[in-house]
C-alpha positions in Angstrom: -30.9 39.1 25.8 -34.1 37.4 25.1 -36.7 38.9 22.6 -40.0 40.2 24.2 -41.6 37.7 22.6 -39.1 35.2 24.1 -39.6 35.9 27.6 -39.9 33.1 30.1 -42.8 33.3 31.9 -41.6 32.7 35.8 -43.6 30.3 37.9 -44.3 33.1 40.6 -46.1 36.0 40.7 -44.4 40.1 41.6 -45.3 41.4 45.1 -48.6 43.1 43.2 -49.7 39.1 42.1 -48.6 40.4 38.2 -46.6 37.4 36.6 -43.1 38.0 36.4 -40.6 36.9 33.2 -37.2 36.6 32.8 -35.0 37.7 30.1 -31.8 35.8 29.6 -29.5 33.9 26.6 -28.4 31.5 29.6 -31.1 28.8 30.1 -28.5 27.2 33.2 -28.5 31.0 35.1 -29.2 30.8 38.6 -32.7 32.1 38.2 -33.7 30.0 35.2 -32.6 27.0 37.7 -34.5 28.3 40.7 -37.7 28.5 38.1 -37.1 24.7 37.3 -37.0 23.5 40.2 -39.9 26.0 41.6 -41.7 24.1 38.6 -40.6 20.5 39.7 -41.9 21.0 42.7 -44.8 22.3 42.4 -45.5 19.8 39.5 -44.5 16.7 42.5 -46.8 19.0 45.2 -50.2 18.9 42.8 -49.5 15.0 42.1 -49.8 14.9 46.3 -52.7 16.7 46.6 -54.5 15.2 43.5 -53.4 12.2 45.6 -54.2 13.4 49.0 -57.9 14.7 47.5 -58.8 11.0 46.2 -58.0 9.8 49.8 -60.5 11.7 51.0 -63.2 11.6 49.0 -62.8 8.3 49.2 -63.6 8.2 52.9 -67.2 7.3 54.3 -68.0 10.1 55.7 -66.0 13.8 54.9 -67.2 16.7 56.6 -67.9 20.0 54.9 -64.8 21.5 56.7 -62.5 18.8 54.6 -63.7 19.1 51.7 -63.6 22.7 51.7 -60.0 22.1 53.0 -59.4 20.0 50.3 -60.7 21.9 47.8 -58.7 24.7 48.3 -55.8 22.8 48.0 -56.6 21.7 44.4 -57.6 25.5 43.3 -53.9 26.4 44.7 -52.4 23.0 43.1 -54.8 23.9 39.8 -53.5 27.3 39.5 -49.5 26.3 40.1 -50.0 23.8 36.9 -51.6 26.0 34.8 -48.7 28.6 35.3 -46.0 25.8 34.5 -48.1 24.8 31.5 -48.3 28.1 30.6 -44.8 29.1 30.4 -43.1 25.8 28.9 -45.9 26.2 26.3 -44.4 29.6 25.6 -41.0 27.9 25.3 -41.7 25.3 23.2 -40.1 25.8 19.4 -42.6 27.2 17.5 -43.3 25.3 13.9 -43.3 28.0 11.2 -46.6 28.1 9.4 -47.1 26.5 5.9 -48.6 29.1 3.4 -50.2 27.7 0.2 
């Protein structure tokens, strides 16, 4: 097993919205897969509503009702990438630090 310190950081939340981690030595289990592509998608899913956002703003005219619409879908997109980011930061090798 996995250090506390080496926990990965799972890109959805327990049934009480607390983040959930997994603790494993195999980086291919089936859980550690499902987390990838979990991440993957909702990586591809912000890039369409980044995309899907520019669209409309772009329009003449957009009502308040779509662009609260849309803006909800970037908070929801927002918070997705920041959880990614979050946990592959926490997996990324750590450089030792340099003491003088």
């Amino acid at each position: 097993m996995t250090s506390h310190d080496e926990l990965r950081l799972l890109p959805w939340a327990g049934p009480d919205g607390k983040p959930c981690s997994l603790s494993t030595d195999d980086n291919e289990s089936h859980l550690s897969n499902l987390a990838d592509t979990l991440e993957a998608t909702y990586l591809d899913l912000a890039a369409e509503t980044l995309n899907h956002a520019t669209e409309v703003l772009n329009l003449p005219e957009t009502g308040p009702e779509d662009l609260r619409a849309v803006s909800s879908d970037l908070a929801e997109a927002l918070g997705h990438v920041l959880r990614v980011a979050e946990s592959r930061g926490q997996r990324l090798p750590q450089e030792e630090s340099i003491s003088s």
